[in-house]
Each structure stands twice: as structure tokens, then as C-alpha cells.
C-alpha positions in Angstrom: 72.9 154.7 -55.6 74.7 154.8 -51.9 78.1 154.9 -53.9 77.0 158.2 -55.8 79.2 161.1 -54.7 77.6 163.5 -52.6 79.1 166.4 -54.3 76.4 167.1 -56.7 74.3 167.4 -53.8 76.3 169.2 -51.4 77.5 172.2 -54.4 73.8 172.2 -55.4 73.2 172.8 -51.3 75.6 175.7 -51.3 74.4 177.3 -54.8 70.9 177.6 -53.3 71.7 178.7 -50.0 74.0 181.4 -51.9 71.1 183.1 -53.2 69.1 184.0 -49.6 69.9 187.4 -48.4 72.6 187.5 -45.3 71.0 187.3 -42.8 73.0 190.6 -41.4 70.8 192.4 -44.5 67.4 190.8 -44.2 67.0 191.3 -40.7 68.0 194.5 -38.1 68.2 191.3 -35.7 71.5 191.0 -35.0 72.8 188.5 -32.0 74.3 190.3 -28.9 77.3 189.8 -26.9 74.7 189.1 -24.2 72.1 186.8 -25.2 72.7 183.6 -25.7 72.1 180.6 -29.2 69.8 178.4 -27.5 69.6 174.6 -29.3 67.1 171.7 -29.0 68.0 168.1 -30.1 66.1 165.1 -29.6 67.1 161.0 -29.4 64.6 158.8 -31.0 63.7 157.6 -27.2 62.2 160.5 -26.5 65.6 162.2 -24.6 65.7 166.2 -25.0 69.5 168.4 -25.0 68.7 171.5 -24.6 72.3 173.9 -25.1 72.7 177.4 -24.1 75.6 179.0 -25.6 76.9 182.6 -24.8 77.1 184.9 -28.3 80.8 185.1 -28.1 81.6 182.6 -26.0 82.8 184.5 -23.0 80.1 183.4 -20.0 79.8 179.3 -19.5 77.6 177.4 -21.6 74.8 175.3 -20.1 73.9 171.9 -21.1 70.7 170.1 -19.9 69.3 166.5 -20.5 65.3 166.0 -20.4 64.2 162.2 -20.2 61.7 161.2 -23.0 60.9 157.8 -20.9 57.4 157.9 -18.6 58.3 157.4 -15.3 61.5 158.8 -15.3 63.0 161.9 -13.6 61.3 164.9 -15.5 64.0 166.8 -16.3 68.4 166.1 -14.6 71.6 166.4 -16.3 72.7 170.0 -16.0 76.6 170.6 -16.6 78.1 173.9 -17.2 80.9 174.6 -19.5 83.4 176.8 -18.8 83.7 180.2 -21.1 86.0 180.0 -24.5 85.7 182.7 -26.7 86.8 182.9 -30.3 89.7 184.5 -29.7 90.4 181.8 -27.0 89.7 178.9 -28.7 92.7 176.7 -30.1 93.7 172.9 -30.1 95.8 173.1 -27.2 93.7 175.4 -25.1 89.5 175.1 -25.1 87.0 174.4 -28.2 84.8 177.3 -29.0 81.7 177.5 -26.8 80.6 180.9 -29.2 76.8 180.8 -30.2 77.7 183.2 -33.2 81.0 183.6 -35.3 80.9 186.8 -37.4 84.2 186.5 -38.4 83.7 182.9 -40.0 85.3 182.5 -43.6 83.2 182.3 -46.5 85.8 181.0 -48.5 86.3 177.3 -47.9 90.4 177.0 -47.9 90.0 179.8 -45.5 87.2 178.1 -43.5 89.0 174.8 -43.2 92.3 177.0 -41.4 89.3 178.8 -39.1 88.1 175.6 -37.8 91.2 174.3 -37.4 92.4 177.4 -35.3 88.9 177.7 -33.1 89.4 173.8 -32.3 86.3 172.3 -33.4 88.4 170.2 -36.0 91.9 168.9 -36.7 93.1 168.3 -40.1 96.6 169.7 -39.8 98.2 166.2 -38.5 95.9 163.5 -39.5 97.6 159.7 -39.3 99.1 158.2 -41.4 96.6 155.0 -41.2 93.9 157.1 -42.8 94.5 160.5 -43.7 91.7 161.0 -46.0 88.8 159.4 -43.6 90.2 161.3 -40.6 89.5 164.5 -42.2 86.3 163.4 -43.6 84.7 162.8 -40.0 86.7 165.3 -38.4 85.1 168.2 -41.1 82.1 166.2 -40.5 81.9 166.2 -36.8 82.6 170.2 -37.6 79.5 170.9 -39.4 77.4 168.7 -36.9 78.6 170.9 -34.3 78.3 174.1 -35.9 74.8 173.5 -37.7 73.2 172.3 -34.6 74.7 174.3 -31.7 75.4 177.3 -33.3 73.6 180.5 -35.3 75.1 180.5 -38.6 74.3 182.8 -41.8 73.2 181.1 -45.0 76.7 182.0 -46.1 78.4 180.2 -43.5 76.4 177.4 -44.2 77.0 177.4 -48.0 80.9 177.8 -47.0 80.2 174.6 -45.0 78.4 172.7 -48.0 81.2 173.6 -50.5 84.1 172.4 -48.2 82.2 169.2 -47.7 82.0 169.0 -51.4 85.6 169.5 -52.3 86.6 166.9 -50.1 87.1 163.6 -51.4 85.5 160.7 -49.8 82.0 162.2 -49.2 79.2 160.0 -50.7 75.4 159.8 -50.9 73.1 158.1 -49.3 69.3 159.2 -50.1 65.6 158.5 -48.0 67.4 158.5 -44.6 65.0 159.0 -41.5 66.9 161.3 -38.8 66.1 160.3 -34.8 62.7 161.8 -35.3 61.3 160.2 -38.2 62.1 163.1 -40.8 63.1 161.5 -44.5 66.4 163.4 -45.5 69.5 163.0 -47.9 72.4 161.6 -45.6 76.2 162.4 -46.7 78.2 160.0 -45.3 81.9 159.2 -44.5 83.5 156.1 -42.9 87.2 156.1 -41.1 88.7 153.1 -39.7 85.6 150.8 -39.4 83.0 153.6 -37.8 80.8 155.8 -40.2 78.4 158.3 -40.1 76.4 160.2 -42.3 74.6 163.8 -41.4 70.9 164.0 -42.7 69.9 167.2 -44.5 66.4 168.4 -46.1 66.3 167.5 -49.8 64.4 170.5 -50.8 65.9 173.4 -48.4 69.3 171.6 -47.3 68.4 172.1 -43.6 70.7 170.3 -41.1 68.4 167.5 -39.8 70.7 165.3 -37.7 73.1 162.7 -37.7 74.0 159.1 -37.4 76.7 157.2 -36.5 77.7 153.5 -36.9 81.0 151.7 -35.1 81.4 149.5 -38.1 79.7 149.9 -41.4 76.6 151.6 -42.2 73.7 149.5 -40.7 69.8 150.8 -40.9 68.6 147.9 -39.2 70.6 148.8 -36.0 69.7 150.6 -33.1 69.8 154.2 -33.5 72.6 156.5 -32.5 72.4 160.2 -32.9 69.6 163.2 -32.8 67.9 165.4 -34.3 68.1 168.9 -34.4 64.9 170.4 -33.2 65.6 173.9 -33.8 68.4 176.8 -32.9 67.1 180.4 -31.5 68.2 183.5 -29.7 67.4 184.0 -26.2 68.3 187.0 -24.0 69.2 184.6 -20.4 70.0 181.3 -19.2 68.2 179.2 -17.0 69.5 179.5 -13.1 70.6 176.3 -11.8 67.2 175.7 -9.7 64.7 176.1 -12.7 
């Protein structure tokens, strides 16, 4: 039922993903301070955002926008991002643009304070409309982010599930098609009117995409959100010309 709880779900997500290896001990591949976590997500029209995001954060990002309509221009869209490292990174200052976070907490009370403190969420002063949505879509906005722009562990990711899952409000919403067609479990919140939910494999909890509603959840309604396509490490950045 849509009104089931997603926690089963989500501590079942982070149980499994518990059990692989770190990825620091199954692999001497190790990202670099100078390669770059390069990310693919697609619209369902087609459109292709390609991200390049330095390692640690410290040379700009790149961001580029492929057309997936015939006749239009093949490939425009370029915008760089100025550099904000971990270390960096607050509320006040710049959010993350780090490919990799070693240091990320494991524990979720701890990971909740890290996010807060790199800027890629704020729960510390929610309203007092609604405090409980705000920090639903604000954690998942977070793990959007993160899952699709970023090269995170299996623990990371289970730290992810489990903080999901111990906060209130998440429920489930199962057979949802991400911007690609994929079938997927959603999670979804709703704050103020808008909603979301973020689409994950059933069998291997695999961050497929997300959707977004400004009202309540509607599957007959145009579609808005992507897809994640995949996340990879890459030794350079495109220039500016290619």
C-alpha cells in the first residue's frame, strides 16, 4: 500500500548493502586528488547532464547539457562551478562540489551533523510551519545529490538508507518507473504541498532517480526529474572547446 512506511525497505536496503566488502578492501582502485567522479543523468525527453566533479573538490566542477530532441543543437549548456572543498564547504560559505568524501560518517546521528556542516542539507533550523517535512526533503534532496553526483562506498550508502529510515515521515510507494522507463521502489516525502519520491532497485537498492511533484503525488503528470545513468572515475575534464 502507498501509505506503508518505507522503513522496512530502506533498513532492509542498508542491511544488504552492509554485507559487500568496502570498497577501499575489494579494490586497490582508490580515487585521486586528481581525477575527477564523472555522472550521467538522463530526462525522459531525451536531455543528457553530464557532471564532472574534482575528487576533493578543490578545481571547478563542469556541468554540461546534451539535447535528446532531433533537430536541436547537439550538444550546449556548459557552466563551470567554482572549487569548494570539504573542508570549505558550510551553509554560509559554498556547498561541496567533492566527487569523493572519505571522511563521511558511517553512523547516521553523525552523518546527519556531516551533511549539515558540508552544506548539502539543513536541518538545524527547520520552520516552524513544517519541521518534520522540511527535513524529510531536505535529507532527501541530500541523498539525490550524493547518490547521483558523487562516488560513495556501500557503507556510505547504507549510512544513507538507515538515516532515511529513522526519520519519520518516509513512506512507500512500490512499481515506480524512473525518467527512463526502469520499474523501482519509490520513497517518498511531501512538505508543504510539493512531494517527491527517489526510485531505487528492489533487488540491489541502486539509486535510480527521482521525481518531484509541486502538489500531491500525480503519475499521470508530466514527468519531472532523471535518471541516473551511471557515476565513474575519470582522470581529466573536458576543455571548454570539446
Amino acid at each position: 500500500p502507498t501509505s506503508a512506511s518505507a522503513t522496512p525497505f530502506l533498513k532492509q536496503a542498508a542491511l544488504t548493502l552492509r554485507k559487500i566488502t568496502p570498497f577501499s578492501e575489494s579494490s586497490p582502485v582508490v580515487p585521486q586528488p586528481g581525477q575527477y567522479v564523472y555522472a550521467e543523468t538522463e530526462e525522459p525527453n531525451g536531455n543528457i547532464f553530464k557532471t564532472w566533479l574534482s575528487v576533493t573538490g578543490a578545481a571547478p566542477a563542469l556541468q554540461r547539457w546534451t539535447s535528446g530532441i532531433p533537430g536541436e543543437v547537439p550538444a550546449s549548456g556548459s557552466v563551470s562551478n567554482p572549487p569548494c572543498t570539504i573542508a570549505q564547504a558550510s551553509p554560509t560559505t559554498c556547498v561541496s562540489e567533492a566527487g569523493y568524501y572519505p571522511d563521511m560518517p558511517t553512523d547516521p546521528t553523525a552523518l546527519l551533523a556531516y551533511l549539515n556542516s558540508i552544506g548539502v542539507v539543513d536541518t538545524a533550523d527547520p520552520p516552524s510551519s513544517d519541521p518534520a517535512g522540511w527535513e524529510n526533503s531536505g535529507i532527501a534532496s541530500a541523498v539525490s545529490y550524493l547518490m547521483q553526483s558523487a562516488y560513495l562506498t556501500p557503507s556510505q550508502d547504507a549510512a544513507l538508507f538507515t538515516l532515511m529510515a529513522q526519520t519519520p515521515g518516509f513512506t512507500m510507494v512500490p512499481n515506480v518507473a524512473d525518467a527512463i522507463g526502469r520499474i523501482g521502489v519509490g520513497v517518498e516525502w511531501n512538505y508543504e504541498g510539493d512531494s517527491g519520491v527517489l526510485i531505487f532497485d528492489p533487488t540491489t537498492y541502486a539509486y535510480l532517480g527521482i521525481r518531484t511533484w509541486p502538489s500531491a503525488p500525480d503519475f499521470s503528470a508530466p514527468y519531472h526529474g532523471d535518471a541516473l545513468i551511471g557515476v565513474s572515475i575519470v582522470n581529466s575534464i573536458p576543455s571548454a572547446q570539446s
